[in-house]
C-alpha positions in Angstrom: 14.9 5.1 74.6 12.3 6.6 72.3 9.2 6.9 74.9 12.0 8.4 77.3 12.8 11.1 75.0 9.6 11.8 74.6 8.4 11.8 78.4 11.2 14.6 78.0 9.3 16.8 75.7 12.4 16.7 73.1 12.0 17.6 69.8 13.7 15.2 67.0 15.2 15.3 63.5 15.7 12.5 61.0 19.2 11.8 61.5 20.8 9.1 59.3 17.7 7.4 59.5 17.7 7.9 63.4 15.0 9.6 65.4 17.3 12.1 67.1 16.2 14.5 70.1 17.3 17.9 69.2 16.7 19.7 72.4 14.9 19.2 75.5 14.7 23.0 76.3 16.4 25.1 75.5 19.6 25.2 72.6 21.6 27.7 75.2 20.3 26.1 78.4 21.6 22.6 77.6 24.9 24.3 75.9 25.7 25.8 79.0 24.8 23.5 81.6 27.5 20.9 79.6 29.9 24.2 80.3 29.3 24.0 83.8 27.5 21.3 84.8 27.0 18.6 83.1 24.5 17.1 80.0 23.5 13.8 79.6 23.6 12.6 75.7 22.2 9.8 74.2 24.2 9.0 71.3 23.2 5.2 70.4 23.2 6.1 67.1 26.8 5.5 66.8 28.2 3.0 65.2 29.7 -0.1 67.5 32.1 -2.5 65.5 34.2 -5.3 67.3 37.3 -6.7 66.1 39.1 -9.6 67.6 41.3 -12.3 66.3 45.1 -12.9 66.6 45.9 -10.3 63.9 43.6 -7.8 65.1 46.3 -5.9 65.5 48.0 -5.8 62.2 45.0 -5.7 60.5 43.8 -2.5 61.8 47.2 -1.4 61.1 46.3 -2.0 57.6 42.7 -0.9 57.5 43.3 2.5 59.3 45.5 5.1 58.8 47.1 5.1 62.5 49.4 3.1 64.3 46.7 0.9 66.5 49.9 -1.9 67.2 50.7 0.9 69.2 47.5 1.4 71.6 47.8 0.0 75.0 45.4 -2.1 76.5 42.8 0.2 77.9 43.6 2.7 76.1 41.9 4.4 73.0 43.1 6.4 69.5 41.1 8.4 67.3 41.6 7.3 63.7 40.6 7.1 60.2 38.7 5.4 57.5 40.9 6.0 54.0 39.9 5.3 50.3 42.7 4.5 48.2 42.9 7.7 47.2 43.4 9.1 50.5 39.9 10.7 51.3 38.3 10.4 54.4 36.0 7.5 54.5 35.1 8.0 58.5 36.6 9.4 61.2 36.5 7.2 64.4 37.3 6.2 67.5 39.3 2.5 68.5 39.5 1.0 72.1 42.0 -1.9 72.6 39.5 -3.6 74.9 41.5 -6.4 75.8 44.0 -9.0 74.2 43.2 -9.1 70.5 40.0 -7.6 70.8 39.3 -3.8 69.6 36.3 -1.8 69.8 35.8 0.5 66.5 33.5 3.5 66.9 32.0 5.0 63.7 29.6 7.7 63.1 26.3 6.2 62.6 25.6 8.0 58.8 29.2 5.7 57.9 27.8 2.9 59.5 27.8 0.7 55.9 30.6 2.1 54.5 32.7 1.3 57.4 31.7 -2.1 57.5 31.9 -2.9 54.1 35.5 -1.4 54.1 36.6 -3.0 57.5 35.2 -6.3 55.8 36.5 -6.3 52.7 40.2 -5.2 54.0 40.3 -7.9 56.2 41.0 -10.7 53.5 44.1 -12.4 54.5 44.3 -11.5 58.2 43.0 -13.7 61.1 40.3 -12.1 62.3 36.8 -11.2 63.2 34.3 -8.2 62.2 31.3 -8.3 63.8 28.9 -4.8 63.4 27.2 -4.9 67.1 25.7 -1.4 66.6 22.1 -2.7 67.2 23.1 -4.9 70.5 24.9 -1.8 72.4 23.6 1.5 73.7 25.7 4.3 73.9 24.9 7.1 76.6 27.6 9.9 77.3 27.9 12.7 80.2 29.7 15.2 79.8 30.6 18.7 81.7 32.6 19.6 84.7 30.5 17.0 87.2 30.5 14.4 84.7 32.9 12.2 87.4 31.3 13.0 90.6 27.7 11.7 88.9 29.1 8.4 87.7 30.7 8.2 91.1 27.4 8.5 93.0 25.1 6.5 90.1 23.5 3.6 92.0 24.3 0.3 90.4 27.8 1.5 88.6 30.3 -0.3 90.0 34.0 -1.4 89.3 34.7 -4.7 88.5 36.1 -7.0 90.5 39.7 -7.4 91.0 39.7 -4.2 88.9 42.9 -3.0 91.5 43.5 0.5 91.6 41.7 1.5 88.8 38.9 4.6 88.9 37.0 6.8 87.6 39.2 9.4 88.6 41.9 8.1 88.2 41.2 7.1 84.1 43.3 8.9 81.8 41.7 10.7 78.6 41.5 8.7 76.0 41.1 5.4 77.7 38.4 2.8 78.5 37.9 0.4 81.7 35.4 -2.4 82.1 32.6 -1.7 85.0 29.0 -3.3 85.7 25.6 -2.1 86.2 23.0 -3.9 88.2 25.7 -7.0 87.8 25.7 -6.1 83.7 29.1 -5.5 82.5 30.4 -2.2 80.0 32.7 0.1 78.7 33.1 3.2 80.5 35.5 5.1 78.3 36.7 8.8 78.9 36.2 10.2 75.7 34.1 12.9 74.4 33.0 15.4 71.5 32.3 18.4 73.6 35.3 19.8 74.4 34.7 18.9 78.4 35.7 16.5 80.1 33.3 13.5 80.3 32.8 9.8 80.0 30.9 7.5 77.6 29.2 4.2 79.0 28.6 1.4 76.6 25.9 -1.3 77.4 23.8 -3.9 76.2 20.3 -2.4 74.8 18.5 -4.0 77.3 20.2 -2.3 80.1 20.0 1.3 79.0 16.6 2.9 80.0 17.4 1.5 83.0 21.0 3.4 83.3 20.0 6.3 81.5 16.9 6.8 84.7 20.0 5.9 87.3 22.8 8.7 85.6 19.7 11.5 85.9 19.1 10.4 89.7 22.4 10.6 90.5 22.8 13.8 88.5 19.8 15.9 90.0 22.3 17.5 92.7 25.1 18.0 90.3 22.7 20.5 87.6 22.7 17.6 85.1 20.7 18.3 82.0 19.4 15.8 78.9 20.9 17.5 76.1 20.4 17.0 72.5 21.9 17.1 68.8 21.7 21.0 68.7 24.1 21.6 71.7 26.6 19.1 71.0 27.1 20.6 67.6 27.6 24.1 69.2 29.9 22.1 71.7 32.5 20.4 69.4 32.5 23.8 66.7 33.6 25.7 70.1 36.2 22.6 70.4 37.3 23.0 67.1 36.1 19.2 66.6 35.2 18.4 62.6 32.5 16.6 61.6 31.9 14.3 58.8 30.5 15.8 56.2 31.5 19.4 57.0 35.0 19.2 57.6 35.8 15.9 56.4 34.6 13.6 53.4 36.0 11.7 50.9 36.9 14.5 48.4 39.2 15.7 51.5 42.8 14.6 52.5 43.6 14.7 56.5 46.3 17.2 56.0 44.1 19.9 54.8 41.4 19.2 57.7 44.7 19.6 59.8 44.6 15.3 60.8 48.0 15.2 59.2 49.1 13.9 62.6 46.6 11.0 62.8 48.0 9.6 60.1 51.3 7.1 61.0 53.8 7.2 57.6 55.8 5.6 60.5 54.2 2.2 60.8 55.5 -0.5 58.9 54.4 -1.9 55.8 50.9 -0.8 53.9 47.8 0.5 54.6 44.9 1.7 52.1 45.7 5.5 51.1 49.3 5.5 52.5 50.6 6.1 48.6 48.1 8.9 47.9 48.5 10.5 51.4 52.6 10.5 50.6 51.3 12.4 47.7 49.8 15.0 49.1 47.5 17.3 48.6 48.0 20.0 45.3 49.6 22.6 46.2 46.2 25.2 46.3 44.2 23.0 47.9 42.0 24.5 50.6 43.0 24.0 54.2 40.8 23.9 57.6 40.9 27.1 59.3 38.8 28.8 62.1 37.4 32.2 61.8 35.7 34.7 64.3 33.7 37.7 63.6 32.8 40.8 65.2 28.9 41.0 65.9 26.0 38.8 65.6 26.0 38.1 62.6 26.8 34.4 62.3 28.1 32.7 58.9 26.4 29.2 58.3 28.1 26.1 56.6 28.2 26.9 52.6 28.8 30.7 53.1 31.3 31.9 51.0 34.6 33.3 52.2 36.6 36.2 50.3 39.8 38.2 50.8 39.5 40.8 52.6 40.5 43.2 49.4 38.2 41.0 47.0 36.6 43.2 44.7 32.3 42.3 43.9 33.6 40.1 40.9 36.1 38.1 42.4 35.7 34.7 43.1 35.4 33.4 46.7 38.2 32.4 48.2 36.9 29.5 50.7 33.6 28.4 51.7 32.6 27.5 55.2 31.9 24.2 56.9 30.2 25.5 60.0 29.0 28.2 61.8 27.2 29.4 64.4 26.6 32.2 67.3 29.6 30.9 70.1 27.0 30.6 73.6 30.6 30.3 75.5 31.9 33.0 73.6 29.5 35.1 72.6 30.6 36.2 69.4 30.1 34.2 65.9 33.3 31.6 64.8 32.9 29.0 62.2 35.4 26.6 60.5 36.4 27.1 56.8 38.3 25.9 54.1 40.1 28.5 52.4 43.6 28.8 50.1 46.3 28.5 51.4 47.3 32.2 50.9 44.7 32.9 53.3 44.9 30.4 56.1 47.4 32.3 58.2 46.0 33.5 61.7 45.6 36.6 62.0 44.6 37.4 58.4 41.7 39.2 57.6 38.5 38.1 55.4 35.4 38.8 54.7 32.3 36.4 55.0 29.2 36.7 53.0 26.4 36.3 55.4 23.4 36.5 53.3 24.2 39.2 51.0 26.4 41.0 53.1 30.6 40.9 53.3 31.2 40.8 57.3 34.4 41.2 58.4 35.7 38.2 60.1 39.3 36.9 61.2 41.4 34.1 60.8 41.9 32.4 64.1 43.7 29.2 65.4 41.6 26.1 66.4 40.5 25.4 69.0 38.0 28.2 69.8 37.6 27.1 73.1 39.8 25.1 76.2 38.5 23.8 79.0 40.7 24.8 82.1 42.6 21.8 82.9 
């Protein structure tokens, strides 16, 4: 996929240890066009880890810190990687592909470390790990016309007695096996733009050759190749956190407001349950979203005060990330701040290079898609 980045005239960054195109034009132009249209993303830098066996189930019961017994056939659940102490190992997705056989998703900087603890965990269950990450491809599109160009993408095809399944017809959060040019993979409708849009998973071989197919079909539709700059303007406008800014190992899910994505209702053990029944101390910092009036945008590690902190107080939350809102038009980050603070509504101050701007508490997500 290199050389066709290239042809492309993108730009790339080192990005755990990935060549990554940045942009292709423009940062705005290829923000937008998702908003309206639709961008095509290739993201086979994440992470693709099967899991099959008769305890596949239960096991990822154990090794996660959600309920996957629970996920249907077909159907997907985002989920976390726990230490023992609770901290946020990885945050991923999981499709229940067929019987006893899961699809884990992991961010491709957590590739090791989500191997190692899948492995390790699954001591005493009947199962299988297998890290596939170098043998699948992974190529999203995602915007408003994201259905219309798979529809029309020459070679994409339902399976066979595939019944009344669809494109339009899958649900979010769920998967459904197709082929291309007689090749079979995973089309799943899930996404980290905040649009809707669909993620096609398929052997390395096949993906130049799918990639070239999704931009024919998507020259009629305003489909553009989008990079790593835009979706990370993308998911902070969808309030979606990112490892390593909002989440990490030194965080529990509760404060990066995951509390929900962990099940204390499942049954038996799983690594972190006794630290995440713990909870967090009582001051620690919580996830919030803040907007500001202006231009003026605040940047991950910015420091966030009260509003009535004097020059000699100390800051009061720090932020994750930041940027200029294209949808909006007006600067939002994400932030951890105390508790005290995390109220929406209340007013703060940011220190954007030298200078306290006021900025307000607001709830997440910044931005909805109409439905």
């Amino acid at each position: 996929m290199h050389d066709i980045h290239l042809a492309a005239r993108a730009s790339f960054t080192d990005f755990a240890g990935w060549q990554m195109p940045v942009r292709y034009s423009s940062d705005l132009a290829e923000h937008h066009a998702v908003r309206t249209a639709a961008g095509i993303f290739d993201i086979s830098h994440m992470a693709e880890i099967a899991v099959t066996g008769p305890d596949a189930a239960a096991f990822l019961d154990f090794a996660l810190a959600g309920m996957i017994s629970a996920v249907a056939v077909s159907r997907a659940k985002y989920s976390l990687v726990l230490d023992h102490d609770g901290g946020i190992v990885d945050d991923l997705i999981v499709y229940h592909v067929t019987d006893g056989e899961y699809l884990v998703v992991a961010n491709a900087g957590n590739r090791e470390p989500v191997v190692a603890a899948l492995a390790e965990r699954s001591a005493g269950f009947d199962v299988i790990v297998r890290d596939d990450t170098d043998a699948v491809a992974l190529i999203a599109v995602q915007g408003p016309a994201a259905r219309r160009i798979l529809e029309e993408t020459v070679g994409l095809e339902l399976t066979p007695g595939s019944g009344d399944a669809s494109l339009e017809t899958l649900k979010y959060y769920a998967c459904l096996g197709m082929t291309f040019a007689g090749a079979s993979v995973l089309v799943a409708r899930t996404g980290y733009t905040g649009e809707d849009g669909f993620e096609i998973y398929v052997d390395t071989a096949d993906a130049a050759a799918l990639w070239f197919a999704l931009v024919d079909a998507g020259r009629d539709h305003g489909l553009v190749p989008a990079g790593l700059a835009s979706r990370d303007t993308l998911r902070l406008e969808a309030g979606m956190p990112l490892y390593g800014h909002e989440l990490g190992r030194d965080i529990l899910p509760v404060q990066a407001g995951l509390g929900r994505v962990v099940s204390l209702a499942k049954p038996g053990d799983f690594v972190g349950r006794a630290a995440i029944e713990r909870g967090p101390e009582a001051d620690a910092r919580v996830l919030v979203g803040i907007a500001t009036a202006g231009k003026r945008a605040g940047r991950a590690d910015y420091a966030v005060y009260a509003d009535d902190a004097g020059p000699d107080d100390a800051a009061a939350g720090v932020i994750t990330s930041g940027a200029l809102s294209p949808t909006l038009g007006h600067p939002i980050a994400m932030a951890f701040v105390r508790p005290d603070l995390a109220e929406p509504g209340t007013d703060v101050t940011v220190d954007v290079r030298g200078t306290r701007v006021p900025a307000t508490v607001v709830p997440l997500p910044f931005y909805s898609r109409k439905a």
